[in-house]
C-alpha positions in Angstrom: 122.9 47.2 111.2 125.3 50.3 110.8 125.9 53.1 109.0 125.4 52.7 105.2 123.4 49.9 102.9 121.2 47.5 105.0 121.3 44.1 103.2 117.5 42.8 103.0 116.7 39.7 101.7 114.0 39.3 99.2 111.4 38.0 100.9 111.8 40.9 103.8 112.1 43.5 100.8 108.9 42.7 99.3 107.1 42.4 103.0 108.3 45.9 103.5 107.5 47.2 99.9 103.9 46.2 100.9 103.8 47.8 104.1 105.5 51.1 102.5 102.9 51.2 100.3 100.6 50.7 102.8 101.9 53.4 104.9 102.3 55.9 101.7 98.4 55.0 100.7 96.9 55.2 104.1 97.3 59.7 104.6 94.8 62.1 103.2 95.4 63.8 100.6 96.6 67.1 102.4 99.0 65.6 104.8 100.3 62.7 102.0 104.5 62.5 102.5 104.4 61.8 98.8 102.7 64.8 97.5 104.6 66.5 100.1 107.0 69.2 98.4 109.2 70.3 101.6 109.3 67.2 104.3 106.9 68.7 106.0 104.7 65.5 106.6 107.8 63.2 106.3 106.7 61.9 110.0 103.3 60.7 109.0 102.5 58.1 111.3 106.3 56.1 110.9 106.7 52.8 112.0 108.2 52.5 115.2 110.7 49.7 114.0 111.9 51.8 110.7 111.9 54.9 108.7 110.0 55.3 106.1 110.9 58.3 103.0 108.3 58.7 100.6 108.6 59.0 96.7 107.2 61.2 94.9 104.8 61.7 91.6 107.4 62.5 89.5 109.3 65.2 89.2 111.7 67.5 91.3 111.5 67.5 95.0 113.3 69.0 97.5 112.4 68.1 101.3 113.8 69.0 104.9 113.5 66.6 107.4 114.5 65.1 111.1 114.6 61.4 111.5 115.0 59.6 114.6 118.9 58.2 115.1 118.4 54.1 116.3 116.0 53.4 113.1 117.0 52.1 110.0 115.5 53.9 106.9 113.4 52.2 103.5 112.6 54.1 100.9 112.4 53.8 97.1 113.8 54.8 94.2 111.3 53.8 91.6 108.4 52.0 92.2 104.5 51.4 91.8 101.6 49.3 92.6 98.4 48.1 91.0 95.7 46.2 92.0 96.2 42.6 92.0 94.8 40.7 89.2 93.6 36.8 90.5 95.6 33.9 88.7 97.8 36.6 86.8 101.6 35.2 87.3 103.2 37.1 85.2 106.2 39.3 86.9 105.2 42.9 86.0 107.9 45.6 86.6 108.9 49.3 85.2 111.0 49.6 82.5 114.2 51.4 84.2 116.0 54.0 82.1 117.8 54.9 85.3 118.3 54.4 89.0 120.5 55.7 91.6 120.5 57.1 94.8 123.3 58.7 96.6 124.4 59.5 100.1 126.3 62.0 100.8 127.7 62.0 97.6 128.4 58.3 97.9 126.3 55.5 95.9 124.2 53.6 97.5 122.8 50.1 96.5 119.5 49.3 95.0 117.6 46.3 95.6 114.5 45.2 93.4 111.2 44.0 95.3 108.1 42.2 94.1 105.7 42.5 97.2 102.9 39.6 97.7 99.8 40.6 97.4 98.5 43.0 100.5 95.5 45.1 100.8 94.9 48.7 100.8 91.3 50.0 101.8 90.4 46.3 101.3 91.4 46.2 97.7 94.2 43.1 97.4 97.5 45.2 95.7 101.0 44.1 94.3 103.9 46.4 93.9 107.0 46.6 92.2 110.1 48.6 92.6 113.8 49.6 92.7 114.2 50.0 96.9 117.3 51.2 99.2 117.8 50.7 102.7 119.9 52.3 105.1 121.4 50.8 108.7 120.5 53.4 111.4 122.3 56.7 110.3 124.6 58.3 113.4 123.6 61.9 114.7 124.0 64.3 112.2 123.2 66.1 108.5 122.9 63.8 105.5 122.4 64.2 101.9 119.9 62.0 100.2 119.9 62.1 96.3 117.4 60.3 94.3 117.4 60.0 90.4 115.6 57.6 88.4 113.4 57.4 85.1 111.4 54.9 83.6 110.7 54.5 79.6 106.9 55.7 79.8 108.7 59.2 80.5 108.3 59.6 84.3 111.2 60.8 86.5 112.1 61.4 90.1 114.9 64.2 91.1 114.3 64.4 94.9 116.5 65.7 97.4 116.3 64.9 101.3 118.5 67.4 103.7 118.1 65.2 106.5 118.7 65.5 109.9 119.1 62.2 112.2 118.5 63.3 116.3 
């Protein structure tokens, strides 16, 4: 994997939807990387074989962080999770308005994941979303732009300055 999109195929895509969301669910409250405004706790207990960026709740978010260089990086763009309903088939998604992430100014592609089901705190889960991965990013400063909406009104503006060491 280099610089630039990381092609994941659909079955790896949804196996590491589940384990981002797995990741993302498992910090307290105060240290959370998705209710995290700056970066701050970007570095909560990361996979050692990937990077993980957290979403957010919505809104405008502007974080500052280091990643290690050697890793490559998942995040999403959109996304969410429920609890998984038994016998319950049925794909269940978002409806997009918009989705787009940028780096560097350049676009980047989005891929969209259905996860099996997983648990979280022993509660079986499903999640859905719009995902992006990057190949392990050289040394350096990078732009991450993320913009996306969905038709129940909710919206992501985030913003990672990102440094890769």
């Amino acid at each position: 994997m280099g610089d630039g999109d990381w092609r994941i195929g659909e079955a790896e895509g949804g196996r590491l939807a589940a384990r981002w969301w797995q990741w993302a669910l498992s910090a307290p409250e105060d240290r959370s990387p998705v209710g995290d405004v700056t970066g701050m706790h970007a570095d909560w207990r990361q996979p050692r074989d990937l990077w993980f960026l957290a979403g957010t709740y919505g809104g405008r978010v502007v974080r500052r962080c280091a990643i290690p260089s050697g890793r490559p990086v998942f995040f999403p763009v959109l996304n969410t999770q429920r609890v998984a309903v038994p016998l319950v088939t049925k794909p269940w998604r978002l409806e997009v308005e918009r989705a787009e992430a940028y780096l560097n100014g350049s676009p980047l592609e989005l891929s969209e994941f259905s996860s099996k089901t997983f648990p979280v705190l022993g509660i079986p889960r499903v999640a859905w979303g719009l995902w992006c991965g990057l190949g392990p990013l050289p040394e350096g400063q990078f732009v991450l732009e993320i913009k996306a909406a969905a038709a129940d009104s909710f919206w992501v503006d985030t913003t990672y300055h990102l440094t890769v060491e």
